[in-house]
N, C-alpha and C positions, 0 to 999 in steps of 0.2 A: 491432388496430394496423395502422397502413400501412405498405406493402411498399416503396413507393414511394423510392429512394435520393436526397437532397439530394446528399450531397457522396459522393464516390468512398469506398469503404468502405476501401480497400489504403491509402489517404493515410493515412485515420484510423487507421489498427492501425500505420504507420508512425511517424506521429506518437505513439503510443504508448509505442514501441520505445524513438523515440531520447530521449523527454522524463525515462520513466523507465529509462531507462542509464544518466542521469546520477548519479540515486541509487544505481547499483549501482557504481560508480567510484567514485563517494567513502568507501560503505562497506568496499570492496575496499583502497581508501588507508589508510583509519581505522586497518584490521586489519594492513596490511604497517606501520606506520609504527611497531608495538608487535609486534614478530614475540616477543618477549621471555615475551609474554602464552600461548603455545601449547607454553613449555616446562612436562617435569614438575613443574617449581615455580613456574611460571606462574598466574595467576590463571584462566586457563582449559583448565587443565591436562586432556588425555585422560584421563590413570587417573582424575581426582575426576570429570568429567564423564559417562564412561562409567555410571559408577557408578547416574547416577538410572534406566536403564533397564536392567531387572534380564537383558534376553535379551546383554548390550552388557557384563554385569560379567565374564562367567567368561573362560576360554579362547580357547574355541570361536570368541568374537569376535577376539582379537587378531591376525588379519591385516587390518584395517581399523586396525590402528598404522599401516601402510605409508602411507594416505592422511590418516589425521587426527593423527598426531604430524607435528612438524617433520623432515624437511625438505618431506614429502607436502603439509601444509596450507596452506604458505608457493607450492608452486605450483601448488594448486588458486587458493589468492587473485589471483596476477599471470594465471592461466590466464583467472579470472573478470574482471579486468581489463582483461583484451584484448580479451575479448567486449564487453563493454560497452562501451569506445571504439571497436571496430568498428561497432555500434549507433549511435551518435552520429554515425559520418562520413558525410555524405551521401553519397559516391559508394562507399560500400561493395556489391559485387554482390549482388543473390540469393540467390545461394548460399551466398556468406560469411555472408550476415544470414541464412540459415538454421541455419546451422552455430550462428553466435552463440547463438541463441535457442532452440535446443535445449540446448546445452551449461548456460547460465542456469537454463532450465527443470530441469536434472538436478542440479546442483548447488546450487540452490536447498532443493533437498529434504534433499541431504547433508549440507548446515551447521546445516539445522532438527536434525537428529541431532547433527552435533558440537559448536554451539554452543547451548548452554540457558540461558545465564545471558543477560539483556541482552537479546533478543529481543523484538518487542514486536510491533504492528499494522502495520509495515514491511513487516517480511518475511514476514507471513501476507498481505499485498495484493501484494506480490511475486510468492510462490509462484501463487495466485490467476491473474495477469496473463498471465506468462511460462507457467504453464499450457493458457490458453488460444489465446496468440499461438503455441504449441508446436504446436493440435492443428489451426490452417487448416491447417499446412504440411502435414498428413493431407488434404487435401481442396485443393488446389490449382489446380483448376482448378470451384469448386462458391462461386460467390460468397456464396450464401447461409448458408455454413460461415465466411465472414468474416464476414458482417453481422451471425450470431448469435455471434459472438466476442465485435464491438466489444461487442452487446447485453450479453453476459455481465461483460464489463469495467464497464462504464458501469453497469450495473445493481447490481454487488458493491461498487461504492463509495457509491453513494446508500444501500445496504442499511448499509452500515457507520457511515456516518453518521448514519440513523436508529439502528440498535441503539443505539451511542455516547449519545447522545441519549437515548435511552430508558435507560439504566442508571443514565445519572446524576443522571436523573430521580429512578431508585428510589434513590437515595444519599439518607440526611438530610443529609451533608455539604458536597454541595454543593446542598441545598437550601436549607440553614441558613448557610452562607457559610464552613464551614471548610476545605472543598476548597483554596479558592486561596493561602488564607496558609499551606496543611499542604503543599500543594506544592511552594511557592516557599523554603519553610527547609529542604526537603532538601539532600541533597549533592549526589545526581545530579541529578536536575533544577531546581535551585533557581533561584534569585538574587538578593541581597540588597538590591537595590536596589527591583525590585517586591516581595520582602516584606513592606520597611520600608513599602510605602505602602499596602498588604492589612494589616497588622500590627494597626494601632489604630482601623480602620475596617472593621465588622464590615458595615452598609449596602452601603459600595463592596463589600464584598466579597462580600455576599449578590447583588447585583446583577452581579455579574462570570460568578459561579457560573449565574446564573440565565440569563446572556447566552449562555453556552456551551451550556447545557442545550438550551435557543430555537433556537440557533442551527443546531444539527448536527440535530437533531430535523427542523427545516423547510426544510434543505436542499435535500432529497431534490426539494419543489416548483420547484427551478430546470428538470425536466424537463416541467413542462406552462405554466408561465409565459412572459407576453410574454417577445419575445424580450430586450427593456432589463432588464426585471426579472430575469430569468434570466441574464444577462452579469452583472448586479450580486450575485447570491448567490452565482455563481460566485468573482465576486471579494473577497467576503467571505471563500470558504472561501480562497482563498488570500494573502488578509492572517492566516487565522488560523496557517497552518501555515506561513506564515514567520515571525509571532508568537513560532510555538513552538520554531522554529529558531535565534531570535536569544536566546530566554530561558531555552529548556530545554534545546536543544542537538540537538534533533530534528531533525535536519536532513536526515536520509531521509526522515522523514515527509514533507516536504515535496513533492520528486521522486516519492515512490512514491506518494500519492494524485494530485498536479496531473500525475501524468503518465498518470492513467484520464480524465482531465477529457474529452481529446477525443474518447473513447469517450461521454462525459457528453453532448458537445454534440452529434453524431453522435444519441442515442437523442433530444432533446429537435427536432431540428430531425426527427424521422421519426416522432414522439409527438402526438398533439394529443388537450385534452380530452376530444372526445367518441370520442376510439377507447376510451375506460375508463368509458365512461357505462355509468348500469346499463341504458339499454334495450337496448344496442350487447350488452353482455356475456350479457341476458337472452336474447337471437336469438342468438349465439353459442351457448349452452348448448344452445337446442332443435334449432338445426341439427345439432350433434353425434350427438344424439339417435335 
């Protein structure tokens, strides 16, 4: 692959920062707006939640009540809040956006533990992101510890969208076209409106399933594709995940994947075909050698 940098690598991991802060604000919102939800009797109560991880049931655990019952949890979330809109503001210094993104990175972790229920592909490309925009700030003055970031960023979301892709492949349901109507009549992600049009149309709906399959499977080629074609797959992927924001209510999904994209463009504009060709790779091997 070429070493060679297009566009400044700092922009790119910035632009990262502030695309997806924005999904870490809204979720942060979501959660303060139902602080209700974090009581004992809450629907995502500590005691029941603790419960699924058997080292988190006894004793031993309960001084991590201080942080994950109310009033602890409530400012952890405005804590994470702040971080995040400091992300977002352009003139936020250095340091502060260091601060930010370590703080993110660590509490990213925390809430994978105190929150289990409702989790999904978010905030595993969250944790993923803020991971590695956590560990240039270990190598600060070694550009090449940024360039293999963006690489890391950009590269776990093409990978995600192929797996995606690939699973739902091996799904008969959305082979066979039940995925979209079985989706859309739930309660949490539903919507009655495209139900009702997946409902009695089992073609559309084969064709819908099969589109999504298609679609996040061959993604991934927005990284060696002209650069039109590549702006256009891009924008596909985010016609889909505001698709799925306006219908399922994904609406992190959105911010936490399109905000790896300029990591995305970043590897595609320092990628080209023949750095992956097999003779490129077979001289690669022997040289090692």
């Amino acid at each position: 692959m070429t070493t060679k940098a297009v566009e400044p690598v700092d922009k790119v991991l910035r632009q990262v920062e502030t695309v997806s802060a924005v999904g870490l604000a809204l979720a942060s919102m979501e959660y303060l707006a139902r602080p209700e939800m974090f009581e004992d009797t809450g629907l995502m109560s500590w005691e029941v939640e603790r419960l699924r991880i058997r080292m988190l049931a006894g004793k031993k655990a309960d001084w991590l009540n201080v942080i994950f019952k109310p009033p602890g949890i409530h400012i952890m979330l405005n804590l994470r809040l702040v971080a995040a809109l400091t992300l977002v503001n352009p003139r936020t210094d250095k340091t502060t956006r260091d601060f930010a993104v370590a703080f993110i990175a660590v509490t990213n972790y925390m809430l994978a533990v105190r929150i289990r229920a409702g989790t999904d592909g978010t905030e595993h490309m969250s944790q993923l992101t803020y991971l590695a925009l956590l560990a240039t700030r270990f190598f600060p003055n070694d550009p090449k510890a940024r360039a293999a970031s963006a690489w890391f960023i950009g590269g776990q979301c093409m990978l995600s969208y192929l797996a995606a892709g690939l699973a739902k492949a091996a799904g008969p349901s959305w082979r066979q076209g039940q995925a979209m109507p079985g989706i859309f009549r739930t309660y949490v992600y539903g919507d009655e409106r495209i139900y009702k049009i997946f409902k009695d149309r089992p073609t559309l709906s084969k064709l819908a399933g099969w589109g999504v399959i298609v679609g996040e499977s061959i993604l991934p080629l927005a990284l060696v594709l002209p650069k039109k074609s590549a702006w256009a797959m891009l924008g596909t992927g985010v016609a889909f995940h505001a698709g799925n924001a306006a219908f399922m209510g994904l609406n992190r999904f959105l911010w936490s994947f399109v905000g790896t994209y300029p990591a995305v463009i970043y590897m595609s504009k320092n990628m080209k075909m023949d750095d992956i060709s097999p003779k490129k790779l077979l001289n690669a091997l022997r040289k090692r050698r």
